[in-house]
C-alpha positions in Angstrom: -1.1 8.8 21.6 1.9 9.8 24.0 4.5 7.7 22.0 4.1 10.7 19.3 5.6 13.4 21.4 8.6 13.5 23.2 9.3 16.4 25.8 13.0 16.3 27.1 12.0 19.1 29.7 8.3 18.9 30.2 6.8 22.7 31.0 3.6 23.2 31.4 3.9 26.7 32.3 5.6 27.3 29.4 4.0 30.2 26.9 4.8 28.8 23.8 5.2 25.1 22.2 8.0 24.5 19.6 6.9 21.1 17.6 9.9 19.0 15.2 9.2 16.8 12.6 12.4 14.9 11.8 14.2 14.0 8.2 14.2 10.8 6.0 15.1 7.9 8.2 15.6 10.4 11.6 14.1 10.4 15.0 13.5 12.5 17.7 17.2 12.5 19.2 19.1 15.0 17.3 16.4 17.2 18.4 16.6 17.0 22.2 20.3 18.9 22.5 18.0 22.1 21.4 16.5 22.0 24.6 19.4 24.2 26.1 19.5 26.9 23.4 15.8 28.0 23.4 14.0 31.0 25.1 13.1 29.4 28.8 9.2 30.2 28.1 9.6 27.7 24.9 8.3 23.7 25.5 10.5 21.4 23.0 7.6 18.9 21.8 9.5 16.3 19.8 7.3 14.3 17.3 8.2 10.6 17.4 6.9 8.7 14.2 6.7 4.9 13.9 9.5 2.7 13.1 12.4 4.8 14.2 13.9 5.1 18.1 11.4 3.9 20.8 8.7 3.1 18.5 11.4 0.9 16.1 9.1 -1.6 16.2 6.1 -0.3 14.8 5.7 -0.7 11.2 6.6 3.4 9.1 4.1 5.0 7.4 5.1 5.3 3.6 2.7 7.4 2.3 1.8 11.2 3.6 -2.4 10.8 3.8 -2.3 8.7 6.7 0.6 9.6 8.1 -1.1 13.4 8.6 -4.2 12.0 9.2 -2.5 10.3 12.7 -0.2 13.1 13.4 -4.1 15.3 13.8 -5.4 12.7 16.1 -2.3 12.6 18.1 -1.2 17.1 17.9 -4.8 17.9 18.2 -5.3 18.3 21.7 -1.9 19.4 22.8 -2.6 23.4 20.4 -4.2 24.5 23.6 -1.7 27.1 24.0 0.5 29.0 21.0 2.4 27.0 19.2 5.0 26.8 16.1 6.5 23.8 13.5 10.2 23.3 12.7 10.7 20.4 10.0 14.0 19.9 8.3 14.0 18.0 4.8 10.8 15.7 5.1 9.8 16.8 8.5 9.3 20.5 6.4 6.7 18.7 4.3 4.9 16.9 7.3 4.9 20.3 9.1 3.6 21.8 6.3 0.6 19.2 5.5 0.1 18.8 8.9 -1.0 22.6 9.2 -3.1 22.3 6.0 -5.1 19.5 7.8 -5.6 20.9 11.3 -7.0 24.1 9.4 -9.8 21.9 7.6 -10.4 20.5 11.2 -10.8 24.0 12.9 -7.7 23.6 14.8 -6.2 27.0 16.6 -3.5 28.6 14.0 0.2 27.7 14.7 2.4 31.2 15.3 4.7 30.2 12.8 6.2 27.9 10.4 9.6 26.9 10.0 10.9 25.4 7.1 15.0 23.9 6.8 16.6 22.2 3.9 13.1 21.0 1.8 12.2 22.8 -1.5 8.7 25.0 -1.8 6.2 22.1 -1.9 4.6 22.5 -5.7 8.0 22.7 -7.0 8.6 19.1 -8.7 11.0 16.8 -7.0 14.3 17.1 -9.4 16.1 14.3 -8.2 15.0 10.3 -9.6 13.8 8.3 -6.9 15.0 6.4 -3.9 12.9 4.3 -2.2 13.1 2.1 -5.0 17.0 1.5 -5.6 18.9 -1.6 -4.8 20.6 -1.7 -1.7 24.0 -0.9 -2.3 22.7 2.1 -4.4 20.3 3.2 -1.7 23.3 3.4 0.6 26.3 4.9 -1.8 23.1 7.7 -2.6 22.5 8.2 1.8 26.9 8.2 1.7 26.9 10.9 -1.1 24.2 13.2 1.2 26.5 12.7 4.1 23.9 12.8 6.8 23.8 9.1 7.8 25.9 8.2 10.6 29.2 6.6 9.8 28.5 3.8 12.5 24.9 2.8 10.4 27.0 3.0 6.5 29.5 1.1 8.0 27.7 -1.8 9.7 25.6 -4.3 7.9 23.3 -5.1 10.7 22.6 -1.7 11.5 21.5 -0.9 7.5 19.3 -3.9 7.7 17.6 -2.2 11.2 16.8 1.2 9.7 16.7 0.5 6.0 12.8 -0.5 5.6 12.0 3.3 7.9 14.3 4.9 5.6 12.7 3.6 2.1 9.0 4.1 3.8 10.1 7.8 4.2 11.7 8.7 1.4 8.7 7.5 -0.5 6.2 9.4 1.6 8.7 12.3 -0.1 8.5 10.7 -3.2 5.1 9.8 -4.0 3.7 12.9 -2.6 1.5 14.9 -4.8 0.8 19.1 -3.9 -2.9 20.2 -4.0 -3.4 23.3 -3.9 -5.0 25.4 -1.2 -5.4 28.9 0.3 -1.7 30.0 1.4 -1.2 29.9 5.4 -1.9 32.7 7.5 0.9 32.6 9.9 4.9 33.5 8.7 7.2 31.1 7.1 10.9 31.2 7.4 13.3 29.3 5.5 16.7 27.9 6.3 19.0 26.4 4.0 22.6 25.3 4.0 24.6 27.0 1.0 26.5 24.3 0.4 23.8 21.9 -0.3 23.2 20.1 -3.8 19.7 18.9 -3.4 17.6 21.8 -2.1 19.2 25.6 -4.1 17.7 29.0 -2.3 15.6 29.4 -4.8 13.6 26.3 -4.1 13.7 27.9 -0.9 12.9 30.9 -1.5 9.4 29.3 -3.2 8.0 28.8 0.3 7.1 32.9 0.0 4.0 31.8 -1.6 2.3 29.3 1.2 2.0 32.2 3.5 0.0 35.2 3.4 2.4 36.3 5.9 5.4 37.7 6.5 8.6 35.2 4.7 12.2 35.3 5.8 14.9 32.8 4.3 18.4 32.4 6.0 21.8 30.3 4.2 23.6 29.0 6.2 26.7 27.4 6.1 26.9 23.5 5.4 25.4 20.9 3.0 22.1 19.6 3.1 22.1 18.5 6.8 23.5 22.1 7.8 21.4 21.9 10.8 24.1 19.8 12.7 27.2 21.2 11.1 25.6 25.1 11.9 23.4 24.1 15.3 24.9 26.9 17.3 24.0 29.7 14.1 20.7 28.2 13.5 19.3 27.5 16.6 20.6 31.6 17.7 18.2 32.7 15.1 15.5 30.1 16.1 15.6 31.3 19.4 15.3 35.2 18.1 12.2 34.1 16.1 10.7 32.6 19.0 11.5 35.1 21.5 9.8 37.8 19.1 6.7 35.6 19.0 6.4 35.3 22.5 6.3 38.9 23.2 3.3 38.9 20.8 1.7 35.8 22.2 0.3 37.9 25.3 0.9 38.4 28.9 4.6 40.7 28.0 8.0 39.8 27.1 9.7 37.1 27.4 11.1 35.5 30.9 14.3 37.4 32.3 17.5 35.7 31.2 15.7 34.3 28.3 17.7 31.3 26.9 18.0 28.2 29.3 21.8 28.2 29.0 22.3 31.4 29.8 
């Protein structure tokens, strides 16, 4: 079950683990430049799912039952130590489900919950489907977004690579159906770009009811993949969060000198 987590700086000293679940058709790379910018006591765990990266070729899940169902077995036994989910766009709904599941299971209760760019989870999905569309549709609609590299929309082999992992996620998204449960214990914050078309603060601002905890929602600047354009804004308030939840995590503040690149 290793090929599910990625750790660009393995810690094991460190006090707290920071999990990310990637968007539609991602991976774990964009992730790994965080690694810098986060409080020093903070392990980066990146979650690696089939048919993307190093596991390219294993087949993607396209529905979210068994998808969660593995992401359990493999995230069960590494929540021996506090622990907190970011997931931008689709990787906010796995994050989210994911919780859900290892509560039924008994599993120790994350810290915290961080949501980017992916609308309160019983809203109803306003846009029509994708994982259905022709081709060149599929990738004038992934164009339009603006958060697929121009080296992929621009070269026929590559679209052929990734296209099957892309349509596989975005009908996990798609075909995804909320059931209603007890709200979460731990916080949820929210981050959202203010220039982005598909997911409005206020579909943000929904999350407030999945936690019976405290709720915080930031806009930041950029479209609907914000988190690259704003890195250096988002990941400074990430790192705030996290530092604040490690002086409650036990055993006192923080490390001295805090962030890695400092």
């Amino acid at each position: 079950m290793s090929g599910w987590i990625l750790r660009p700086r393995p810690d094991p000293t460190a006090r707290l683990r920071l999990f990310c679940f990637p968007y539609a058709g991602g991976g774990a790379a964009p992730f790994r430049v965080w690694a810098d910018d986060l409080p020093a006591d903070v392990e980066l765990c990146l979650v690696q799912l089939p048919g993307r990266e190093g596991r390219l070729n294993e087949p993607p899940y396209a529905r979210i039952t068994p998808l969660v169902a593995a992401l359990v077995t493999a995230l069960r036994g590494e929540l021996d130590k506090p622990y907190v989910f970011f997931g931008h766009s689709l990787g906010a709904l796995l994050g989210f489900e994911l919780l859900r599941a290892l509560r039924r299971v008994g599993a120790p209760s994350p810290r915290g919950l961080f949501v980017s760019g992916y609308r309160a989870p019983h809203l109803p999905d306003p846009e029509p489907p994708l994982h259905r569309l022709p081709g060149a549709a599929l990738w004038e609609e992934l164009r339009r977004l603006n958060g697929t590299p121009p080296e992929v929309l621009e070269n026929a082999e590559l679209r052929r690579l990734v296209e099957p992992t892309l349509r596989a996620d975005f009908a996990i998204d798609e075909t995804y159906v909320h059931t209603n449960e007890a709200p979460l214990t731990c916080p949820i914050s929210a981050f959202g770009g203010i220039s982005d078309r598909e997911v409005s603060g206020e579909m943000l601002a929904a999350w407030r009811r999945h936690t019976d905890g405290s709720f915080e929602l930031r806009m930041m600047p950029g479209d609907h993949f914000f988190i690259h354009a704003s890195r250096p804004i988002l990941l400074d308030a990430l790192a705030g969060d996290l530092e604040r939840l490690l002086s409650r995590a036990g055993g006192g503040p923080p490390s001295a000198g805090a962030r890695r690149h400092e």
